[in-house]
C-alpha positions as CSV (number, residue, x, y, z in Angstrom):
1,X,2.9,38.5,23.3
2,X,6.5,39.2,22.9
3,X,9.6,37.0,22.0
4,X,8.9,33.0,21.7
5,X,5.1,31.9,22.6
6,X,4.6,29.8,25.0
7,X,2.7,26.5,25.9
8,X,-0.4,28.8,27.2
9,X,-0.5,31.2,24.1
10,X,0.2,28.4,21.6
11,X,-3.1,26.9,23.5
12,X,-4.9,30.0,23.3
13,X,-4.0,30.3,19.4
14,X,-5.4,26.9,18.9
15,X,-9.1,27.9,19.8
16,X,-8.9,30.9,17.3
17,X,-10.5,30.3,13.5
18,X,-8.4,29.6,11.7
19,X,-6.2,27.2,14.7
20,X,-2.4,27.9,14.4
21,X,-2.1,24.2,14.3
22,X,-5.0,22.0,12.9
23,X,-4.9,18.2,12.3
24,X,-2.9,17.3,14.8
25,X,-2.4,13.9,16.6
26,X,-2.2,14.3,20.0
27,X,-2.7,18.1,21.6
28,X,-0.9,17.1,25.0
29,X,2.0,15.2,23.7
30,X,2.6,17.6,21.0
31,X,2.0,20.7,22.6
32,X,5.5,21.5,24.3
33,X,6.7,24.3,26.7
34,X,8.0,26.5,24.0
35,X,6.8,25.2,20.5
36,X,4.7,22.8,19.0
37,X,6.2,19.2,17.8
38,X,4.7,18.3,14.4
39,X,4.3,15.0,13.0
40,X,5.2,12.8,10.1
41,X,2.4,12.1,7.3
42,X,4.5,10.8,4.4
43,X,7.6,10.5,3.1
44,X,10.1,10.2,-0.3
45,X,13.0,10.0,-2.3
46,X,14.1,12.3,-4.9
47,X,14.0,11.0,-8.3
48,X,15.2,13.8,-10.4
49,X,17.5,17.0,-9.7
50,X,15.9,20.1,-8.6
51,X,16.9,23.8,-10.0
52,X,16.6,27.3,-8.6
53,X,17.0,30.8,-10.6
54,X,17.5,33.9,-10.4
55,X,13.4,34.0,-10.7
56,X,11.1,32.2,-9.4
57,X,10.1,31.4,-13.2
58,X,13.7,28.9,-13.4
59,X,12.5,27.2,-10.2
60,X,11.8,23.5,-11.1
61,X,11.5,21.5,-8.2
62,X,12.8,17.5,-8.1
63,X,10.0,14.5,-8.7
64,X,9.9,12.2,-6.0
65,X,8.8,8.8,-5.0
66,X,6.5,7.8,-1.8
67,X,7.9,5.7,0.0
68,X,5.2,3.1,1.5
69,X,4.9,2.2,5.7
70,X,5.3,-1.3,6.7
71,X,2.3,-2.8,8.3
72,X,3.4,-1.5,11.6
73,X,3.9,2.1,10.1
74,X,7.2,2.1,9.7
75,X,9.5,2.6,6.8
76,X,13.4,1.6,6.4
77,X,15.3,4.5,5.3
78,X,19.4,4.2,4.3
79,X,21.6,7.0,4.6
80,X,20.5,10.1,2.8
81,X,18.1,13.1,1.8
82,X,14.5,12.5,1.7
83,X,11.1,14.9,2.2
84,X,8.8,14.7,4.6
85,X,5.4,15.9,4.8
86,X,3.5,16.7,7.8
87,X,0.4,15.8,9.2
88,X,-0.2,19.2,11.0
89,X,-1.8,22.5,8.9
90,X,-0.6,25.5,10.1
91,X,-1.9,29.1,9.9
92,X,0.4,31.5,11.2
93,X,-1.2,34.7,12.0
94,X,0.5,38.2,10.3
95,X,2.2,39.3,13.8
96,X,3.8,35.7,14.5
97,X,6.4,33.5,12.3
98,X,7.9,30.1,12.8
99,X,10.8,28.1,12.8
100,X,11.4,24.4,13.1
101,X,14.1,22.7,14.9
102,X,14.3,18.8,14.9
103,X,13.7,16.9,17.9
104,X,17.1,15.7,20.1
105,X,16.0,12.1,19.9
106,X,15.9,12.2,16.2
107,X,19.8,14.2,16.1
108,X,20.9,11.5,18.7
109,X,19.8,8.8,16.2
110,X,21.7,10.7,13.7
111,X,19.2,12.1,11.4
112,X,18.5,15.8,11.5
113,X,15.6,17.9,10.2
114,X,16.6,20.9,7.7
115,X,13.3,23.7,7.7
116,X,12.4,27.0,6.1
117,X,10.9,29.6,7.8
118,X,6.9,29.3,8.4
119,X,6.3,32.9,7.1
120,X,3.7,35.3,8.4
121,X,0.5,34.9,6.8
122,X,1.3,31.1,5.4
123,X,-1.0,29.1,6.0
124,X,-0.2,25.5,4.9
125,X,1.1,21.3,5.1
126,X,4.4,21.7,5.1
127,X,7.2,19.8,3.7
128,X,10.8,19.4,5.1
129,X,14.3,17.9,4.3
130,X,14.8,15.2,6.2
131,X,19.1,13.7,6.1
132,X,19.6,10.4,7.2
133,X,23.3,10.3,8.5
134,X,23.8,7.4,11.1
135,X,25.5,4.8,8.4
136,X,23.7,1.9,9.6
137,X,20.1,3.5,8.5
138,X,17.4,4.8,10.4
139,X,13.4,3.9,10.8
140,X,10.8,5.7,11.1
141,X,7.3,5.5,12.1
142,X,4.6,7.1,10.6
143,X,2.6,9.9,12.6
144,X,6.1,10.1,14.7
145,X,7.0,13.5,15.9
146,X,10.1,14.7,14.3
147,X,10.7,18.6,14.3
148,X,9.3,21.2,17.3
149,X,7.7,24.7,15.9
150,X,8.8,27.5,18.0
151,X,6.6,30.6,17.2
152,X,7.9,34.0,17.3
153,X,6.2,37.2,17.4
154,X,6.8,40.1,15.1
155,X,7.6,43.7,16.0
156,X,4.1,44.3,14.3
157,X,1.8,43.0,11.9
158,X,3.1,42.4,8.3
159,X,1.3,41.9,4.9
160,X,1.9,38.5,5.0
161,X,3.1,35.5,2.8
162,X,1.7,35.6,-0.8
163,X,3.7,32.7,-2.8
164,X,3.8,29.4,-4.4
165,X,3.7,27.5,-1.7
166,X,0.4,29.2,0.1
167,X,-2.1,26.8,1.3
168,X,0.3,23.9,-0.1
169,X,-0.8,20.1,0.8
170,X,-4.4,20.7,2.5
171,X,-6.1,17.6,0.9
């Protein structure tokens, strides 16, 4: 594999133990030419102001507040910064990384997706920032797919990601 996987060795990854993608929704609707959309599990507001050092020992990171679905799944969200957290697990093997882009339907609704890099070697329920910009507010709907993974390969193999937020949110 060289460059960006595609649909047929994201597939193949799948079968592998660990998956590159576990608790997924729907395999064939997610599971996209050149990446893998991932899904919405929950989401919140910040209550508190975050801070980040010089070390990792002044990192403090912001309390937040779930916000609950309506009884359709949905949830009302006003203009502003919120995190998400996704239904999908991801281990990504020491030769591949990741990055996240957010969907076009959800940048044409005005609300964009802001990612970190999936590392090699994390394995992990991510989190993300998600920005509410269209003025007049945005829904969304639970289990809704929001951001596309597109998995690179490396050059080689690498030790692999080692910090604080390995194996984060697998409960």
């Amino acid at each position: 594999m060289n460059g960006v996987l595609s649909r047929e060795d994201i597939r193949k990854l799948l079968k592998q133990k660990p998956p590159l993608v576990e608790n997924y929704i729907d395999l064939e609707q997610q599971l996209q030419p050149s990446g893998f959309d991932i899904t919405v599990r929950d989401i919140a507001m910040f209550q508190t102001p975050g801070q980040i050092g010089v070390d990792n020992a002044q990192r403090q990171l912001p309390e937040l507040a779930p916000l609950m679905f309506d009884g359709l799944g949905f949830v009302e969200l006003i203009p502003g910064s919120y995190i998400i957290t996704y239904n999908e697990i991801v281990h990504i093997p020491t030769n591949l990384m990741a990055l996240a882009r957010p969907r076009s339907s959800l940048l044409r609704c005005g609300v964009s997706v802001g990612t970190a890099v999936w590392d090699a070697g994390y394995s992990g329920r991510s989190q993300s920032l998600l920005v509410v910009y269209n003025q007049r507010g945005f829904r969304l709907q639970k289990d809704a797919r929001v951001a596309q993974l597109v998995f690179f390969s490396l050059t080689s193999d690498t030790e692999g990601y080692s910090g604080k937020y390995q194996n984060e949110n697998i409960h």
